[in-house]
C-alpha positions in Angstrom: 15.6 31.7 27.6 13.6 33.8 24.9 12.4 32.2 21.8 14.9 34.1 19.7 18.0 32.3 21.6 16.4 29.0 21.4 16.6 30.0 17.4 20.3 30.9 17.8 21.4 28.1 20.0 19.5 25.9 17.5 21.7 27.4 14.3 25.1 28.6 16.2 27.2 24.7 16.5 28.8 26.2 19.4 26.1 27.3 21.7 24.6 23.8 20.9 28.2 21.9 21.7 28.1 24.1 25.1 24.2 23.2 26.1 24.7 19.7 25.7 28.4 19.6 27.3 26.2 21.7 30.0 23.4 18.7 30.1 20.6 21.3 28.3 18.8 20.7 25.8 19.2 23.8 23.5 15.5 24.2 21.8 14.2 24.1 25.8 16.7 25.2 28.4 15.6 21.9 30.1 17.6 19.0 31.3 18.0 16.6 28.1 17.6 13.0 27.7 21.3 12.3 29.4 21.5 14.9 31.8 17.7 13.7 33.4 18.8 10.3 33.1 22.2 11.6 35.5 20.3 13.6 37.7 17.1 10.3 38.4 20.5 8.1 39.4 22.3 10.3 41.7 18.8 11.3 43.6 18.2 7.6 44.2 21.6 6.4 45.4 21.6 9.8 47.7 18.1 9.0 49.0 17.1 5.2 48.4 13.8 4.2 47.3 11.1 3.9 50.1 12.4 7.1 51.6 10.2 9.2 49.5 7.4 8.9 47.6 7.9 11.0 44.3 5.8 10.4 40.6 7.8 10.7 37.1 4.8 12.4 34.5 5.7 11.9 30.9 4.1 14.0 27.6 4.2 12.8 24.5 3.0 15.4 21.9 0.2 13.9 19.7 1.1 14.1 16.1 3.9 16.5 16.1 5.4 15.0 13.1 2.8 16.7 11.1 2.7 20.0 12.6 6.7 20.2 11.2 5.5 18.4 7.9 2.3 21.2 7.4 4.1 24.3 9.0 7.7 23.8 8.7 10.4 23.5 11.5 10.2 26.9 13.1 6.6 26.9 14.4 7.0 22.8 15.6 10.3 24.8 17.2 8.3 27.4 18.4 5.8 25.2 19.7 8.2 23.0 21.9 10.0 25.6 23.2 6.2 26.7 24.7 5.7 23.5 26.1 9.3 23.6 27.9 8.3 27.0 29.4 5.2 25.0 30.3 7.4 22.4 32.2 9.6 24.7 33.6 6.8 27.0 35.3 5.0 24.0 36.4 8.1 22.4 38.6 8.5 23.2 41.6 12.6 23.6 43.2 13.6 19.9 43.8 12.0 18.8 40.2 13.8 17.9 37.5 12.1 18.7 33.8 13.7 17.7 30.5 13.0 17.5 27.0 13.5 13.3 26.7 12.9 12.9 22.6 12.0 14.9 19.7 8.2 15.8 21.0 8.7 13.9 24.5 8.8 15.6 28.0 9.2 14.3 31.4 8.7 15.7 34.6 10.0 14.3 38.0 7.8 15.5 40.7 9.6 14.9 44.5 7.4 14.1 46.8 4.4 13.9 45.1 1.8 11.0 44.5 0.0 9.7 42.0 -3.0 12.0 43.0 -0.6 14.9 42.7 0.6 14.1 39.7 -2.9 13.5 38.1 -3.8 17.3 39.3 -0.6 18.4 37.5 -1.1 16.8 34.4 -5.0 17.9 34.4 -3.7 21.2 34.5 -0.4 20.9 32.4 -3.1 19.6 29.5 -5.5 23.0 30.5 -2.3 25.1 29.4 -1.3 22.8 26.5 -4.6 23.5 24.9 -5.1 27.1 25.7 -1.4 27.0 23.6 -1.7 29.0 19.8 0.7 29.7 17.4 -0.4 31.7 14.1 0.8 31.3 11.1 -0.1 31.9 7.6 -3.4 32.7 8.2 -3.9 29.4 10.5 -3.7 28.6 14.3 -1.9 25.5 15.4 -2.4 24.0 18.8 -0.9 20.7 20.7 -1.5 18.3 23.0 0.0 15.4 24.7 -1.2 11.8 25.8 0.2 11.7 29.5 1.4 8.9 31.4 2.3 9.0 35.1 4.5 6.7 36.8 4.9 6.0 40.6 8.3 5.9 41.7 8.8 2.4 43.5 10.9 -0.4 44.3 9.3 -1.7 41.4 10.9 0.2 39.6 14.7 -1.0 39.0 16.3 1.3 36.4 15.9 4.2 34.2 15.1 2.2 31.2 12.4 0.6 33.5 11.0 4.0 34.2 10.7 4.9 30.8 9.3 1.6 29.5 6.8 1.5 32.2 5.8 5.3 31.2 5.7 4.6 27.8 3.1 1.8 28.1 0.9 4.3 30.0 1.5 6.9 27.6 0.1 4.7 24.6 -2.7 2.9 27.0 -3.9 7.3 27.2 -3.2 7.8 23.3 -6.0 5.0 22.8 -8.7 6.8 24.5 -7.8 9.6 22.8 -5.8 12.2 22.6 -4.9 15.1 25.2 -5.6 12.1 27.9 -4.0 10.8 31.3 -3.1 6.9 32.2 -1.6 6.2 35.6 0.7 3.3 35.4 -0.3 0.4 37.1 2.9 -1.7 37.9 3.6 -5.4 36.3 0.2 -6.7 37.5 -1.8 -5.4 35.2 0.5 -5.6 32.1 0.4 -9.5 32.7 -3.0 -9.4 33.4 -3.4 -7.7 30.1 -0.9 -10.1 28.4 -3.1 -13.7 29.6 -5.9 -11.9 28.1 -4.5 -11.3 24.8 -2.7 -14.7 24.9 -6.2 -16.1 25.6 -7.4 -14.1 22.3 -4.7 -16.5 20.1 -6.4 -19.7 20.9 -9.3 -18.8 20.1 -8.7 -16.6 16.8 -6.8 -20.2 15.8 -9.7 -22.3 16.8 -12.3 -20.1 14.6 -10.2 -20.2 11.0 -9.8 -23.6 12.0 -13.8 -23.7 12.4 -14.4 -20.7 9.7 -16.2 -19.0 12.2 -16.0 -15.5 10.7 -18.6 -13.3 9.0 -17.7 -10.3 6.1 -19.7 -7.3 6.1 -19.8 -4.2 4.5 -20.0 -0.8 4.7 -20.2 1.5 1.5 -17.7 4.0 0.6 -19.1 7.3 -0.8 -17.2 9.8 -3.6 -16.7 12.9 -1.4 -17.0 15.2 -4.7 -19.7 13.9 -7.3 -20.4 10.3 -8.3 -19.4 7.3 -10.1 -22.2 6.0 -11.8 -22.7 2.3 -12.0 -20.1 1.6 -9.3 -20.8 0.9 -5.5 -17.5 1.2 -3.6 -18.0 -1.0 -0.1 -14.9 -1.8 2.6 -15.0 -5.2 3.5 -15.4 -5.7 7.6 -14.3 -8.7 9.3 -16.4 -9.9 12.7 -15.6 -13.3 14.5 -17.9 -15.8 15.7 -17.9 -17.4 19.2 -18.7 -20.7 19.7 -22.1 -20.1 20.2 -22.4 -17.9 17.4 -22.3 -14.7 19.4 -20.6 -11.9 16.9 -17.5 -10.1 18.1 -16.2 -6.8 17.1 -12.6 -6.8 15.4 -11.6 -4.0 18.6 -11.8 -7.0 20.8 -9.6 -9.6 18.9 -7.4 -7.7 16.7 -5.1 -6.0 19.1 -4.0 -10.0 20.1 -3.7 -10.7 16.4 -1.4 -7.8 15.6 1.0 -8.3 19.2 1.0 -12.3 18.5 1.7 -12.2 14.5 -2.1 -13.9 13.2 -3.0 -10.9 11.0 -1.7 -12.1 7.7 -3.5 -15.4 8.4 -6.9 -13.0 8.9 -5.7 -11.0 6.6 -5.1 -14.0 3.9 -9.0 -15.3 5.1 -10.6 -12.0 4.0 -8.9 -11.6 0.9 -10.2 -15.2 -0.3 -13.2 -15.4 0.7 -14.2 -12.1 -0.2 -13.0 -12.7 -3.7 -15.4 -15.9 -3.4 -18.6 -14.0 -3.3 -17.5 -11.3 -5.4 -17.0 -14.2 -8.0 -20.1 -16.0 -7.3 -22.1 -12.3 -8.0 -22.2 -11.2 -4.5 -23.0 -7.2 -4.2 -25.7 -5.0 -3.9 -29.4 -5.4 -4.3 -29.1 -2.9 -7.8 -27.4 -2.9 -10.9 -24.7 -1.0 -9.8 -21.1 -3.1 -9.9 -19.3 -3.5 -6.7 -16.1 -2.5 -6.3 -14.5 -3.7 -2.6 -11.9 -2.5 -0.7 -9.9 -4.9 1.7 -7.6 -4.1 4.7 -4.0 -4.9 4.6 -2.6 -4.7 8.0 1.2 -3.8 8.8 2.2 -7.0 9.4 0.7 -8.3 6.0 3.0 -5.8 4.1 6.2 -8.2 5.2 4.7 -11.2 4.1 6.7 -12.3 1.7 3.4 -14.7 0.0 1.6 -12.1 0.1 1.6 -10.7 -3.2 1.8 -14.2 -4.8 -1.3 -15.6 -3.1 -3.1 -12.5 -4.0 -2.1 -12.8 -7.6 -3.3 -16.8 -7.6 -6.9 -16.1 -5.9 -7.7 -13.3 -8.6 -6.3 -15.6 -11.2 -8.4 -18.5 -10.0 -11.6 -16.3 -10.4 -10.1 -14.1 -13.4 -12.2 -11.1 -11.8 -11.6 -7.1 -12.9 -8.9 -6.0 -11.5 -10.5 -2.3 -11.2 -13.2 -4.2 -9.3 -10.2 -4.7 -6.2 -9.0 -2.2 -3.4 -6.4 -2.6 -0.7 -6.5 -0.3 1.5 -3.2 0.5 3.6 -3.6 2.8 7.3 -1.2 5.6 7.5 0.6 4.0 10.3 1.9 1.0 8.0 2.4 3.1 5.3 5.2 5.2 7.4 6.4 2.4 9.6 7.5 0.7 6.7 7.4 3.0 3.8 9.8 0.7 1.4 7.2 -2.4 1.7 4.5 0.0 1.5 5.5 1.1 -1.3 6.8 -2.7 -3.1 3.5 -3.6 -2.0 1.5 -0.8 -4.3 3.9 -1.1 -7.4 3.0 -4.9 -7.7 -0.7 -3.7 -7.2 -0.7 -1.0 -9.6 1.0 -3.5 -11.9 -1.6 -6.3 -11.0 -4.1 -3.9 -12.1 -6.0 -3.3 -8.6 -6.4 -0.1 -7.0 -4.6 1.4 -3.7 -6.4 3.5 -0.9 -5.1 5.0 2.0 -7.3 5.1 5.1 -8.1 5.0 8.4 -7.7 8.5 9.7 -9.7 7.6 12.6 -10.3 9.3 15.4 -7.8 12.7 13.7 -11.2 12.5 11.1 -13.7 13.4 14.2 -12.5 16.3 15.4 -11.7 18.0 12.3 -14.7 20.4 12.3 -13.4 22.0 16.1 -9.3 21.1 15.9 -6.9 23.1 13.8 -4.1 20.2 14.4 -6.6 17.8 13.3 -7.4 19.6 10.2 -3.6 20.1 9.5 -3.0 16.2 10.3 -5.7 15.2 7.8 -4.6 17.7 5.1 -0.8 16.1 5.5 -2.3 12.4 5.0 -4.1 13.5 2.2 -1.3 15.1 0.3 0.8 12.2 1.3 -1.6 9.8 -0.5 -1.8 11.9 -3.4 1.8 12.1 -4.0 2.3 8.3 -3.9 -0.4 8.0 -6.7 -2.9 6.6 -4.0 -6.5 7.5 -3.3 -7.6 8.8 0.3 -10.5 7.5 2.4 -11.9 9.2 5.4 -13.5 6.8 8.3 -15.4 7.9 11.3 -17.3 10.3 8.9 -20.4 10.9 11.9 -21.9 14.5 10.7 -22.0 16.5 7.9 -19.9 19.5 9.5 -16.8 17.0 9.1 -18.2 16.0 5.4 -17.8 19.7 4.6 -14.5 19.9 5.5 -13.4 16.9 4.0 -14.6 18.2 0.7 -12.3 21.7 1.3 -9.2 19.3 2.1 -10.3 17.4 -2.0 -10.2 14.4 -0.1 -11.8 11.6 -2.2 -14.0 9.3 -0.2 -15.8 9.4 2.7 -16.7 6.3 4.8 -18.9 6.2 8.7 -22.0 6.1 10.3 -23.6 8.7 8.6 -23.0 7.7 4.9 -24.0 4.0 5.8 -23.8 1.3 8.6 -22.8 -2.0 8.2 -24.1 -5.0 6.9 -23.5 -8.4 6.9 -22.7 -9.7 3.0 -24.9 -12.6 2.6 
């Protein structure tokens, strides 16, 4: 199926009533979500598990929703139907391929194990990034975090299946994009779990102790200065009970999963305000202004916004001298708290940044999707009335493009590293 009648089947109801009725999705040609799901059944009730061995690879397009939000939905169309061709050149007669979601693809490989399956997704990523679409003077590319999922008796169900290759999916997203996770059955998922549950005791045990330090790291005006102000984000690091420091990457996972980030998140807030009050800040005469995390789970809080309004009523501080800064991710999870939670800020008198473009941020100087993902965030803070702040700012190639995208602050390694606020 060409392009073109993808387009067709996409605007012509009928073809599209026929596809599906047919089990295809129309954009692809592939199997869709109900006709896969058919198609798994039937082969393991004609040919019980053990009798083969056989691998299920799933794709998960990295930040698709902003290739359709930055280029419109006929080059993210144009895009997915290459990545079906993809699919469909890669299986071989006895695999099924289907289009499973919007920007999710799996691919059931008979007879193949997980070494297999690893080759195949090495070289399904090759293609994926040797992919280019053109348009309006840009080139947009794609890639996919994989996860590949042995097909076993441990595996009971189609909604197993998909759980178990969604958790390996997202364990490959966090290494980074265009990567490959091989599931690893239950084992290892409770293995994880103990460790995180160990992780709750002990975050408990230190606000019980106040065994947490504030640093800071400053936050630099992307295009000119503002003089007299120093703009820092506030950085949170635990103390053991020895008083060895731990990074928030090894904690905060287990606080967001088990619901302790607004009681970090409450922690931060008042005992940054504290020092701020007490005329903690730079060694100059500059005025510190200091920008706090609010994580997604703090946006439902439903004290939130009170105790924030009784700790900067307590010290009667600026308000212009307080940032919150929201990550994209909460922002869109939960766009109608987001967005409750920067009116009553705005009408507080504090300032609202949106941050945490992460790892998108360090690849911007080689990636055209990163580029495009950054520019999207950007005008999506600027249209909420918000301000935009760009971490994991490590050379000055990214710098230069941050200042082409009128992004307005800049935050990483190169600009400053952090220190602890004494």
């Amino acid at each position: 199926m060409s392009m073109d009648d993808a387009a067709r089947g996409r605007r012509d109801p009928a073809v599209t009533r026929a596809q599906s009725a047919a089990g295809m999705d129309p954009l692809t040609g592939l199997l869709n979500r109900q006709k896969f799901e058919q198609a798994c059944q039937e082969l393991a009730h004609r040919e019980p598990t053990g009798t083969r061995v056989d691998s299920f690879l799933y794709l998960d397009l990295d930040q698709f929703t902003a290739v359709n939000d930055s280029y419109g939905y006929e080059i993210g169309d144009r895009l997915l139907h290459e990545v079906g061709e993809l699919l469909r050149q890669e299986a071989q007669p006895g695999d099924l391929a289907a289009r499973l979601g919007n920007d999710e693809f799996g691919l059931l490989l008979r007879d193949s194990d997980t070494a297999a399956a690893q080759r195949i997704a090495v070289r399904l990523g090759r293609k994926l990034a040797e992919l280019r679409t053109h348009t309006q003077g840009h080139t947009v590319t794609v890639s996919a975090s994989m996860g590949i999922v042995p097909v076993s008796a441990d595996i009971h169900s189609f909604t197993e299946l998909m759980s178990a290759a969604n958790t390996a999916s997202t364990q490959a997203r966090a290494y980074g994009r265009g990567r490959v996770q091989v599931y690893h059955g239950t084992d290892a998922r409770s293995l994880k779990r103990r460790e995180q549950l160990g992780w709750v005791g002990r975050i408990n045990r230190a606000l019980e102790d106040n065994r947490f330090e504030l640093h800071y790291q400053r936050i630099i005006p992307v295009l000119g200065s503002e003089q007299g102000v120093t703009k820092v984000e506030i950085l949170l690091r635990m103390l053991d009970e020895k008083g060895k420091r731990i990074l928030p990457t090894e904690f905060i996972p287990a606080a967001e999963r088990y619901g302790l980030m607004p009681g970090l998140d409450r922690w931060v807030f008042e005992h940054a305000l504290d020092k701020l009050a007490i005329g903690g800040g730079p060694r100059d005469d500059s005025e510190w202004e200091i920008s706090l995390n609010v994580s997604a789970a703090s946006l439902e809080d439903e004290a939130l916004i009170e105790t924030i309004h009784d700790v900067l009523h307590r010290h009667r501080l600026r308000r212009n001298r307080l940032c919150f800064e929201i990550t994209e991710t909460a922002a869109i999870s939960d766009f109608a708290k987001a967005r409750e939670f920067i009116e009553a800020m705005h009408l507080l008198g504090a300032k609202i940044a949106l941050d945490d473009f992460g790892s998108g941020i360090s690849g911007i100087s080689r990636n055209t999707s990163d580029l495009a993902i950054a520019d999207a965030i950007n005008n999506v803070g600027h249209v909420m009335g918000i301000k935009t702040v760009a971490e994991w700012v490590e050379d000055y190639d990214i710098l230069n493009w941050l200042k082409d995208l009128n992004i307005d602050y800049a935050q990483g390694y190169l600009l400053h590293a952090p220190e602890l606020w004494v």
